[in-house]
FIKEVEX-730284 format. One record per residue: residue number from 1; residue in three letters; x, y, z of N, C-alpha, C in turn. Coordinates in nm, 2 decimals, always signed. Last residue first. Example, Ala and Ser with C-alpha at 12.3 -4.5 7.8 and 13.67 -1.06 7.14 Angstrom:
<atoms>
<atom num="2" residu="Ser" n_X="+1.28" n_Y="-0.22" n_Z="+0.71" ca_X="+1.37" ca_Y="-0.11" ca_Z="+0.71" c_X="+1.29" c_Y="+0.00" c_Z="+0.79"/>
<atom num="1" residu="Ala" n_X="+1.32" n_Y="-0.57" n_Z="+0.78" ca_X="+1.23" ca_Y="-0.45" ca_Z="+0.78" c_X="+1.32" c_Y="-0.33" c_Z="+0.78"/>
</atoms>
This chain:
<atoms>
<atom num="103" residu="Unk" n_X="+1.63" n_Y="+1.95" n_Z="-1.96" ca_X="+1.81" ca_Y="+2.01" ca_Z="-1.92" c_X="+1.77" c_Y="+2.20" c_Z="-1.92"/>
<atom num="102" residu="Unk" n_X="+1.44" n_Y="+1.79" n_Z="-1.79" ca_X="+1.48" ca_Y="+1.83" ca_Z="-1.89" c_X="+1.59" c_Y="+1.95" c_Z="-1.86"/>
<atom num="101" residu="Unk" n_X="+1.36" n_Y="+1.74" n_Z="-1.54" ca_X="+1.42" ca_Y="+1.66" ca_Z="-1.57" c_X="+1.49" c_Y="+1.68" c_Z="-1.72"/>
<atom num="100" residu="Unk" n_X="+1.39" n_Y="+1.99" n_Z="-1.30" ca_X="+1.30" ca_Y="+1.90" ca_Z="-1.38" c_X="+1.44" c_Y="+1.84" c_Z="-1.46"/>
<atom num="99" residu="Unk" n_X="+1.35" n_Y="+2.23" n_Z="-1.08" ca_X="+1.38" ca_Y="+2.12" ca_Z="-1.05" c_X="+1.31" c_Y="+2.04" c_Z="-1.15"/>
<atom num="98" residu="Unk" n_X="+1.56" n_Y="+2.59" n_Z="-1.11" ca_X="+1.45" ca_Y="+2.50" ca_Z="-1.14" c_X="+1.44" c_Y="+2.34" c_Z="-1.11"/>
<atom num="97" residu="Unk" n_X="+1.61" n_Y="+2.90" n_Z="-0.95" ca_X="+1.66" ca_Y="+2.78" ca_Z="-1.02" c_X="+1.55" c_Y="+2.64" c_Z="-1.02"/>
<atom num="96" residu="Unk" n_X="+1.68" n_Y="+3.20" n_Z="-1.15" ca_X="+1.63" ca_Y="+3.15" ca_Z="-1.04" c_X="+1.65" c_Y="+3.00" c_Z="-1.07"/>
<atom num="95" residu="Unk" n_X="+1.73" n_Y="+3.42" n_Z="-1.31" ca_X="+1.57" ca_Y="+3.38" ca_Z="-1.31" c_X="+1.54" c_Y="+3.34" c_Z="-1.17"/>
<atom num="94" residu="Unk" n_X="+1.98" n_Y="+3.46" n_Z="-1.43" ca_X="+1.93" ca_Y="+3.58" ca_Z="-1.43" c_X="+1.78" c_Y="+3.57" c_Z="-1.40"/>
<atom num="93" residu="Unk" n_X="+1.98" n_Y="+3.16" n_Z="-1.55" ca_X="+2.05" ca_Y="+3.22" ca_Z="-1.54" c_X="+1.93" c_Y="+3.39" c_Z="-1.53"/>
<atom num="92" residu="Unk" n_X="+1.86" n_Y="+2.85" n_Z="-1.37" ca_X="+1.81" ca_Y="+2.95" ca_Z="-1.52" c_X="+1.89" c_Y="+3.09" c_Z="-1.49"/>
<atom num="91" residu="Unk" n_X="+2.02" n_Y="+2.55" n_Z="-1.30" ca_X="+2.02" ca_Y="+2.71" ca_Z="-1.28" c_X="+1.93" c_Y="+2.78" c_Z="-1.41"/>
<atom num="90" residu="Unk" n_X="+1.84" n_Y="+2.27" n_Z="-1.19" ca_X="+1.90" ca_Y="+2.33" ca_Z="-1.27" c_X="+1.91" c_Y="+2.45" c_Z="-1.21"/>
<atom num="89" residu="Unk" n_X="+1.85" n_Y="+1.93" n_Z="-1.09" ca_X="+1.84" ca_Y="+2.06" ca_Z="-1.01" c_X="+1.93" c_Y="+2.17" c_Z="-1.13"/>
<atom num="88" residu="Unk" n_X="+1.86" n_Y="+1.72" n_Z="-1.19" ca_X="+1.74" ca_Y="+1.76" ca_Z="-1.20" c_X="+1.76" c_Y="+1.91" c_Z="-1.15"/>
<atom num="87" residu="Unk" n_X="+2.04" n_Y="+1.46" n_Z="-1.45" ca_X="+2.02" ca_Y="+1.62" ca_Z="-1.33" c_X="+1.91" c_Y="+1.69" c_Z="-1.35"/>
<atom num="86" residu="Unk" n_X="+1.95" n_Y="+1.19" n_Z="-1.47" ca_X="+1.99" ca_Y="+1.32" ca_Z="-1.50" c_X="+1.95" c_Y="+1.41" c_Z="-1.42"/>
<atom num="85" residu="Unk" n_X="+2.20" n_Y="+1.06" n_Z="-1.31" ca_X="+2.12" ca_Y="+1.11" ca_Z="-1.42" c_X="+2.00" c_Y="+1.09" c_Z="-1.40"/>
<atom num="84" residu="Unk" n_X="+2.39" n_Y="+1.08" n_Z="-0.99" ca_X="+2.28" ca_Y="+1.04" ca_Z="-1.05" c_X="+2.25" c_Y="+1.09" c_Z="-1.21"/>
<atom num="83" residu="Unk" n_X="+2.57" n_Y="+1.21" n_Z="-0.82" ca_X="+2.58" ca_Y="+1.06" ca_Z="-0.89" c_X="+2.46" c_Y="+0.98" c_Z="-0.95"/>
<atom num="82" residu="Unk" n_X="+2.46" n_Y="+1.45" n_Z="-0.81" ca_X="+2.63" ca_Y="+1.45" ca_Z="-0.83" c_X="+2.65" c_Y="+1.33" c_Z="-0.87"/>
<atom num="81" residu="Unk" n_X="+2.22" n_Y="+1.52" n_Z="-0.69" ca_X="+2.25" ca_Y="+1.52" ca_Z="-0.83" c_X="+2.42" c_Y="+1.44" c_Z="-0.89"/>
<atom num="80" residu="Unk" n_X="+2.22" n_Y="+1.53" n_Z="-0.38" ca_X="+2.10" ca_Y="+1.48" ca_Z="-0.52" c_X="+2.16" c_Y="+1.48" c_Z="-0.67"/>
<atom num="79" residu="Unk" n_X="+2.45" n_Y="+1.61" n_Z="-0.32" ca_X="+2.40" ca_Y="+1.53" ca_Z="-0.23" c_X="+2.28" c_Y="+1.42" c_Z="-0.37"/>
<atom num="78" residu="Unk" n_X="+2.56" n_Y="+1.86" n_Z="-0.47" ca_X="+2.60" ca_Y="+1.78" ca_Z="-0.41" c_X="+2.50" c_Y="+1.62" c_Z="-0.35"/>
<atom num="77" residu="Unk" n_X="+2.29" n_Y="+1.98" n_Z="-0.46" ca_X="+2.33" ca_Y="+1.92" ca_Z="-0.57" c_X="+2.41" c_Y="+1.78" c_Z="-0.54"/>
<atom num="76" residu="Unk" n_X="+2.28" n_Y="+2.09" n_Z="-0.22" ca_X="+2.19" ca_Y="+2.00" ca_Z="-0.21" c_X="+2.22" c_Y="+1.94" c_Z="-0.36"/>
<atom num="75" residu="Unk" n_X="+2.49" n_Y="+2.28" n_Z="-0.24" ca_X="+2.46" ca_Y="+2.15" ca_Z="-0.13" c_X="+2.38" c_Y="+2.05" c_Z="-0.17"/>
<atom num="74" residu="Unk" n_X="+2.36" n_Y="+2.44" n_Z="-0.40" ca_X="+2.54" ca_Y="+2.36" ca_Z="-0.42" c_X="+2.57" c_Y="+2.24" c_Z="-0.32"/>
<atom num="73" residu="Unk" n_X="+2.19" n_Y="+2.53" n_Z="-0.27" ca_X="+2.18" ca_Y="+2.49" ca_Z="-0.39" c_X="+2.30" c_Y="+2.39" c_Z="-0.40"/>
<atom num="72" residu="Unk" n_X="+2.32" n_Y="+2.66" n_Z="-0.03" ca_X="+2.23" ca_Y="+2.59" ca_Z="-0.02" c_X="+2.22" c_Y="+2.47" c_Z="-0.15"/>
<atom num="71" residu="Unk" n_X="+2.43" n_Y="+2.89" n_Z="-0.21" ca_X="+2.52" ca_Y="+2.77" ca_Z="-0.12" c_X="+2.42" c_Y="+2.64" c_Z="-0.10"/>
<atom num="70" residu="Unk" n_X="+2.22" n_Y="+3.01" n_Z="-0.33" ca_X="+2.29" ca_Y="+2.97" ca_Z="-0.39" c_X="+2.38" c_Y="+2.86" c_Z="-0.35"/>
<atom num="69" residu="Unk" n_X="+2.11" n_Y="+3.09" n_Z="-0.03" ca_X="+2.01" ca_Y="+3.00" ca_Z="-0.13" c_X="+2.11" c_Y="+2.94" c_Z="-0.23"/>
<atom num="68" residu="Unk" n_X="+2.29" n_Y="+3.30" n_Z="+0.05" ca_X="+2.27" ca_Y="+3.19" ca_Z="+0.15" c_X="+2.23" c_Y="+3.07" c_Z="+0.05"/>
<atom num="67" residu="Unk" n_X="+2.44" n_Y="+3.49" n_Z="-0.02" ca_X="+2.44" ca_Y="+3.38" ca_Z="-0.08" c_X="+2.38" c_Y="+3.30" c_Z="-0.01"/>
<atom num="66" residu="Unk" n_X="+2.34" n_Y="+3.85" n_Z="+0.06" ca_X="+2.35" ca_Y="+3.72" ca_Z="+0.04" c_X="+2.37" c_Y="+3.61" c_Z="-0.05"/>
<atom num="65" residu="Unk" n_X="+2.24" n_Y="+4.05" n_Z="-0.08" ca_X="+2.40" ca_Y="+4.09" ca_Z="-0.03" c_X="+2.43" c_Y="+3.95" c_Z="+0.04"/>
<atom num="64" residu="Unk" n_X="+1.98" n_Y="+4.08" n_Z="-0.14" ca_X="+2.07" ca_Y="+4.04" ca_Z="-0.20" c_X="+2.21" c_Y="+4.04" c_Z="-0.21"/>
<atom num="63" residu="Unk" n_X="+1.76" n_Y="+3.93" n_Z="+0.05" ca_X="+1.87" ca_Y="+4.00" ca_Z="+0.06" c_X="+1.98" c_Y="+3.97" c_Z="-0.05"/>
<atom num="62" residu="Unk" n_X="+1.45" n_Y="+3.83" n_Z="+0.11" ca_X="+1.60" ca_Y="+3.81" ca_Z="+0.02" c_X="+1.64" c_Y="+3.95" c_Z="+0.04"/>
<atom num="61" residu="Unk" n_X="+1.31" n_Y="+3.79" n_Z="+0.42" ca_X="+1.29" ca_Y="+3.87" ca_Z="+0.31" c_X="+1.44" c_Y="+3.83" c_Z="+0.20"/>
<atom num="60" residu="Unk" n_X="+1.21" n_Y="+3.46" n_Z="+0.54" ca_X="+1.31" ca_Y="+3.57" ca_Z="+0.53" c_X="+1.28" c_Y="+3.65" c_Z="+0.40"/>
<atom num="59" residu="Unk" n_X="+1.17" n_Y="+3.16" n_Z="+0.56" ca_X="+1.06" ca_Y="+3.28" ca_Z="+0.61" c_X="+1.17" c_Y="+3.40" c_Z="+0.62"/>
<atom num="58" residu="Unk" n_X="+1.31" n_Y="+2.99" n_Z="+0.39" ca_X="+1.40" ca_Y="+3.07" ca_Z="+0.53" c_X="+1.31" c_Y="+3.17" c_Z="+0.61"/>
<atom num="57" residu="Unk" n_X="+1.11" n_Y="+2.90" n_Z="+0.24" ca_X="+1.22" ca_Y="+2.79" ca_Z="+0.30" c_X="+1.31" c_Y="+2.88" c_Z="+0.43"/>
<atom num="56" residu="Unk" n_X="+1.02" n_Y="+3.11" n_Z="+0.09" ca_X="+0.95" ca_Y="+3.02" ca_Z="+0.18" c_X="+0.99" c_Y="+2.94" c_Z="+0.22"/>
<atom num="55" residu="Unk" n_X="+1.24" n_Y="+3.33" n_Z="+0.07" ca_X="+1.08" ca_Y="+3.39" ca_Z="+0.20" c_X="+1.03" c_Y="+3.25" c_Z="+0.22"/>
<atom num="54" residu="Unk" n_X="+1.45" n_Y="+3.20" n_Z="-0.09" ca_X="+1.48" ca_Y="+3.27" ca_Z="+0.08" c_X="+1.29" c_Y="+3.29" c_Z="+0.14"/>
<atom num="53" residu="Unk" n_X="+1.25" n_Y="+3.16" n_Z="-0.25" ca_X="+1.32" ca_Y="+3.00" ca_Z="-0.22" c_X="+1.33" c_Y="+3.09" c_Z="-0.07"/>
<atom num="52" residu="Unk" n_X="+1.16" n_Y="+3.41" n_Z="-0.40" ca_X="+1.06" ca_Y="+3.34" ca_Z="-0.35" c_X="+1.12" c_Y="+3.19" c_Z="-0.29"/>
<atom num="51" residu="Unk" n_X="+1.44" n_Y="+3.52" n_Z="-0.42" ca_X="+1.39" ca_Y="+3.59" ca_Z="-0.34" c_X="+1.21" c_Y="+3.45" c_Z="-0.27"/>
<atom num="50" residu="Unk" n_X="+1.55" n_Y="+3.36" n_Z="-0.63" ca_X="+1.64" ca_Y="+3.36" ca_Z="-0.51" c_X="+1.55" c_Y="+3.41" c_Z="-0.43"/>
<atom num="49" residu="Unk" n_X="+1.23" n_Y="+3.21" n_Z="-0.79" ca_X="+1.35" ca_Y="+3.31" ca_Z="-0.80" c_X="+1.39" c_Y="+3.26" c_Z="-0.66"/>
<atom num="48" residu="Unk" n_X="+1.19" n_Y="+2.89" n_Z="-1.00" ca_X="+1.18" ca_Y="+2.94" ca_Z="-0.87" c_X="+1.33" c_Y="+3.04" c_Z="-0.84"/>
<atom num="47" residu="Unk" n_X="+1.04" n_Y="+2.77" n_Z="-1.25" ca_X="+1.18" ca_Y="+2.82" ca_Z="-1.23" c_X="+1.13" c_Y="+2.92" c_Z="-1.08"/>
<atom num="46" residu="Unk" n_X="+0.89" n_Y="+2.43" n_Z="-1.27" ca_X="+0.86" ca_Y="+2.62" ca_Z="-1.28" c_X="+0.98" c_Y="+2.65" c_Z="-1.18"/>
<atom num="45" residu="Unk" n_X="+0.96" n_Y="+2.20" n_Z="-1.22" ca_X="+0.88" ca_Y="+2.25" ca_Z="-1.39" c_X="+0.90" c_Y="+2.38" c_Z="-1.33"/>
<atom num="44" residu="Unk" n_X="+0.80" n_Y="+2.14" n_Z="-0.89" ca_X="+0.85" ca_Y="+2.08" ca_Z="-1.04" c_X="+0.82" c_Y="+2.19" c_Z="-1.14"/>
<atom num="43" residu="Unk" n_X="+0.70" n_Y="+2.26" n_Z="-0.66" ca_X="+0.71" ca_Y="+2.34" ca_Z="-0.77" c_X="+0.82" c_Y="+2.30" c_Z="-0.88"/>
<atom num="42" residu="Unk" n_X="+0.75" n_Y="+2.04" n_Z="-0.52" ca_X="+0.62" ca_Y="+2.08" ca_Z="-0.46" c_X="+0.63" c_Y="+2.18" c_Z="-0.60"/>
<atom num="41" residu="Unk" n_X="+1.07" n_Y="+2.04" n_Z="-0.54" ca_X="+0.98" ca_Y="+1.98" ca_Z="-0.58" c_X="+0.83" c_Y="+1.93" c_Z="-0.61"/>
<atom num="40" residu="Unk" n_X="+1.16" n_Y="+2.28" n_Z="-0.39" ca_X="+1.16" ca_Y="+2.26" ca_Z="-0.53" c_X="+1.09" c_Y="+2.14" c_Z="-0.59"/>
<atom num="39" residu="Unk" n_X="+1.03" n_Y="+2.21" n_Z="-0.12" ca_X="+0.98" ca_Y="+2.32" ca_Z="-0.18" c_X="+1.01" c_Y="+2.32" c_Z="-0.32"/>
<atom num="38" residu="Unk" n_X="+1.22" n_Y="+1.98" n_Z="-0.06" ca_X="+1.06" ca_Y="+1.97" ca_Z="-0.06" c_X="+1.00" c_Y="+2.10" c_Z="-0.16"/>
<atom num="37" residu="Unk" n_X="+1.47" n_Y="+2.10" n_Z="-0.11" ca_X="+1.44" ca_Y="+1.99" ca_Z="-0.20" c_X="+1.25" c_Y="+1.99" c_Z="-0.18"/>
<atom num="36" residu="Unk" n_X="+1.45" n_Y="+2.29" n_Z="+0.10" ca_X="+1.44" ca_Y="+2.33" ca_Z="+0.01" c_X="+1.45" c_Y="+2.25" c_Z="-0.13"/>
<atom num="35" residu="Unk" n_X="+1.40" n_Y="+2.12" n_Z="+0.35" ca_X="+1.32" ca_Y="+2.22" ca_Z="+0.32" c_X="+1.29" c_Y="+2.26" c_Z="+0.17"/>
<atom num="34" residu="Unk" n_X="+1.63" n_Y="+1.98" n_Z="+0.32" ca_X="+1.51" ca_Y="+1.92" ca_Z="+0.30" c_X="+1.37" c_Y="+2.00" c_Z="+0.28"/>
<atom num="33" residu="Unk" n_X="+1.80" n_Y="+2.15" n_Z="+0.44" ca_X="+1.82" ca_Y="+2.06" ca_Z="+0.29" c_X="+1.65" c_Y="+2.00" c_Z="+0.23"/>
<atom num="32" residu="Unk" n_X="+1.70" n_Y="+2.19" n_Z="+0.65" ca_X="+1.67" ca_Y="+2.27" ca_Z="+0.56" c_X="+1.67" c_Y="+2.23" c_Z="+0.47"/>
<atom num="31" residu="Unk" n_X="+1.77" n_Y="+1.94" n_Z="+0.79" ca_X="+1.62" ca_Y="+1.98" ca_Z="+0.81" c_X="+1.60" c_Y="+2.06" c_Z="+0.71"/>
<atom num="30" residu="Unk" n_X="+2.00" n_Y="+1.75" n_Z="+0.54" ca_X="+1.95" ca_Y="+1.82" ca_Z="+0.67" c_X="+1.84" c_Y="+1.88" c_Z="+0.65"/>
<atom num="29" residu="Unk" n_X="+1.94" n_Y="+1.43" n_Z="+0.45" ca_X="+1.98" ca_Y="+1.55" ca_Z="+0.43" c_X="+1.95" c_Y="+1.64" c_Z="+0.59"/>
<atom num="28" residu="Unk" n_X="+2.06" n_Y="+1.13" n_Z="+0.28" ca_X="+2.10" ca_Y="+1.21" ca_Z="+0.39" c_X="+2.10" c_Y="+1.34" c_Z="+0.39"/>
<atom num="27" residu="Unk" n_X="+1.89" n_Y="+0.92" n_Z="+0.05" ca_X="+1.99" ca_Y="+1.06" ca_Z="+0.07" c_X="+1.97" c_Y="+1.16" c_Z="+0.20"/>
<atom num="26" residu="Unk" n_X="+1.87" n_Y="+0.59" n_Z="-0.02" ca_X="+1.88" ca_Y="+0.71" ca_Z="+0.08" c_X="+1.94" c_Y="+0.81" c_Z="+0.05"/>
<atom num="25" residu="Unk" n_X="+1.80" n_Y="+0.47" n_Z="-0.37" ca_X="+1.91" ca_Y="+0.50" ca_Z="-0.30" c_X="+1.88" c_Y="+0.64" c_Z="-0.17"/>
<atom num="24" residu="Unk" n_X="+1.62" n_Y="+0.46" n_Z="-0.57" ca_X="+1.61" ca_Y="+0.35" ca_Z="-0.45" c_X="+1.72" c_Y="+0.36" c_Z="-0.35"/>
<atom num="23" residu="Unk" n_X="+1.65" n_Y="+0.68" n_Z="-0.67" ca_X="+1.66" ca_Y="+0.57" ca_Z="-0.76" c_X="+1.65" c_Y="+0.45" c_Z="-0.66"/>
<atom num="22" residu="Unk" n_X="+1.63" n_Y="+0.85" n_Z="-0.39" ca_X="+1.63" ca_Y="+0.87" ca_Z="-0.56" c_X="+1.69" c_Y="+0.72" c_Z="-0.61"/>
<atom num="21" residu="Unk" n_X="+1.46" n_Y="+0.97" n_Z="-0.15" ca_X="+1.50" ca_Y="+0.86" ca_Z="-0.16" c_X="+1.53" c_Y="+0.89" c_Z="-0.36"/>
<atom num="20" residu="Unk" n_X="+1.48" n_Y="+1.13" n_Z="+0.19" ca_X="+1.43" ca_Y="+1.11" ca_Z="-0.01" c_X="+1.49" c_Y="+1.01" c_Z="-0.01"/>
<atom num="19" residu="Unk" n_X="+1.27" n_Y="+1.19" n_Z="+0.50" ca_X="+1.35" ca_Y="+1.10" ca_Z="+0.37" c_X="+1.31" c_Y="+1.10" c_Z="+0.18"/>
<atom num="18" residu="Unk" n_X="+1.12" n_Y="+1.36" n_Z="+0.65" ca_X="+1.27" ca_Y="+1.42" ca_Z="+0.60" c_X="+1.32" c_Y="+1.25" c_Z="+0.54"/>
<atom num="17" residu="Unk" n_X="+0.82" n_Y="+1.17" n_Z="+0.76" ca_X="+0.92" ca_Y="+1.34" ca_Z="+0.80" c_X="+1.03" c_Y="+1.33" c_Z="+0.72"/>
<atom num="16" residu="Unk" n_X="+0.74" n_Y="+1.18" n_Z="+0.43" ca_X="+0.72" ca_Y="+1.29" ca_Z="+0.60" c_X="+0.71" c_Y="+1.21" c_Z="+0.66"/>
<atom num="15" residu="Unk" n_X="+0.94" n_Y="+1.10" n_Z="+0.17" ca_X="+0.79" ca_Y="+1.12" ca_Z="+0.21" c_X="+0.86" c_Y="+1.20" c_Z="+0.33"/>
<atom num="14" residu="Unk" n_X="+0.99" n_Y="+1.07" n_Z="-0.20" ca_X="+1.04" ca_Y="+1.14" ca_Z="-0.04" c_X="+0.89" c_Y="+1.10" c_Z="+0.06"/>
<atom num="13" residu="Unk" n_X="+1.13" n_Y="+1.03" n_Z="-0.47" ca_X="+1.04" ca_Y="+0.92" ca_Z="-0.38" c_X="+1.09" c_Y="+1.03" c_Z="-0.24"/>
<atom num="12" residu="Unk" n_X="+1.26" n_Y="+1.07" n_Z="-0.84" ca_X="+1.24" ca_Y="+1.04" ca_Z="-0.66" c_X="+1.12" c_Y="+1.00" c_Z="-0.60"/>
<atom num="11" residu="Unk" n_X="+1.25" n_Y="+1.01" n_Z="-1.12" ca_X="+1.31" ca_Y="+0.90" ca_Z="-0.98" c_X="+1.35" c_Y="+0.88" c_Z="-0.86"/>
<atom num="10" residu="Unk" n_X="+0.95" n_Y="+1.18" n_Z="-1.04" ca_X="+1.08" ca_Y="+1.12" ca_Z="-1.20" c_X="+1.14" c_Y="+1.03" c_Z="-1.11"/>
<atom num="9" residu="Unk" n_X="+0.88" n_Y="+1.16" n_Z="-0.77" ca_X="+0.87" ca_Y="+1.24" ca_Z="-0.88" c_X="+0.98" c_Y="+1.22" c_Z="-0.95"/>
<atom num="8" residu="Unk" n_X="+0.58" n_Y="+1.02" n_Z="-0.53" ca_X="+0.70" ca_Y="+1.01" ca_Z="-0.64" c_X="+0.73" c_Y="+1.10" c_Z="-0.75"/>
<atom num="7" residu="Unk" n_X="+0.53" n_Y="+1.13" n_Z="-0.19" ca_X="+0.54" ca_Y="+1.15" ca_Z="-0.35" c_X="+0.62" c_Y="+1.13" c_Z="-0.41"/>
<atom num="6" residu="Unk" n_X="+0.40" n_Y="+0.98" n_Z="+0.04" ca_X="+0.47" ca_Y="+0.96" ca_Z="+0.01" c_X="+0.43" c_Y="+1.06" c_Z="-0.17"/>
<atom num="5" residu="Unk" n_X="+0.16" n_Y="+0.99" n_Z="+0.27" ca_X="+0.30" ca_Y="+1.10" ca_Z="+0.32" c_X="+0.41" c_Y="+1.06" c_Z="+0.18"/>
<atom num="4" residu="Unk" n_X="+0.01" n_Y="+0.77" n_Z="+0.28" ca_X="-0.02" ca_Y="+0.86" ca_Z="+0.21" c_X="+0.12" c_Y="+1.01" c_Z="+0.19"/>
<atom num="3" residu="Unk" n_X="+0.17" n_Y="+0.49" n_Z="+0.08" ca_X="+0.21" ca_Y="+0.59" ca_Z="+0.22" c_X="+0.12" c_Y="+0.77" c_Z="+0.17"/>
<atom num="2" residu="Unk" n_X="+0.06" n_Y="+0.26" n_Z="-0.05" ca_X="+0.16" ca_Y="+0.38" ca_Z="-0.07" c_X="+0.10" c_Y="+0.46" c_Z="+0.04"/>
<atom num="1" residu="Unk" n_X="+0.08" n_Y="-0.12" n_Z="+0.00" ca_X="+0.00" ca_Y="+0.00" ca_Z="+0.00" c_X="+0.09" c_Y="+0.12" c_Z="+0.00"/>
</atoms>
């Protein structure tokens, strides 16, 4: 039976509280990490700016004298994307950054 707490998306799998899961393989993340893998993927397909990731993953106004969301990003690549195909976590340059499976 499927977990109602559970969504599959392209060859992830996460559910509640804090496990993803990509190709059948655990990914170890932290509370935020997870924050912001949940929130990019709750908004598959649609390029999400620096300012709308900082207000609903950090309930914070963006500041753009920050990197916080960028580092974040590079984290969570690390972890999700680095030994997998295909990359899901993209950059749109001058937009914000998106979670799909097309390049």
């Amino acid at each position: 039976m499927k977990s109602r707490n559970a969504w599959p998306i392209m060859d992830w799998n996460w559910t509640w509280p804090k496990e993803a899961l990509r190709d059948g393989k655990r990914i170890a993340l932290t509370a935020k990490e997870f924050g912001l893998l949940e929130y990019l993927m709750r908004n598959a397909d649609r390029v999400l700016s620096r300012a709308q990731i900082s207000e609903r993953v950090w309930d914070i106004d963006f500041d753009t004298g920050t990197n916080v969301v960028d580092a974040y990003i590079k984290l969570l690549r690390k972890k999700v994307d680095r030994d997998f195909e295909p990359k899901l976590i993209h950059t749109r340059v001058g937009m914000g950054y998106i979670l799909t499976a097309a390049p």
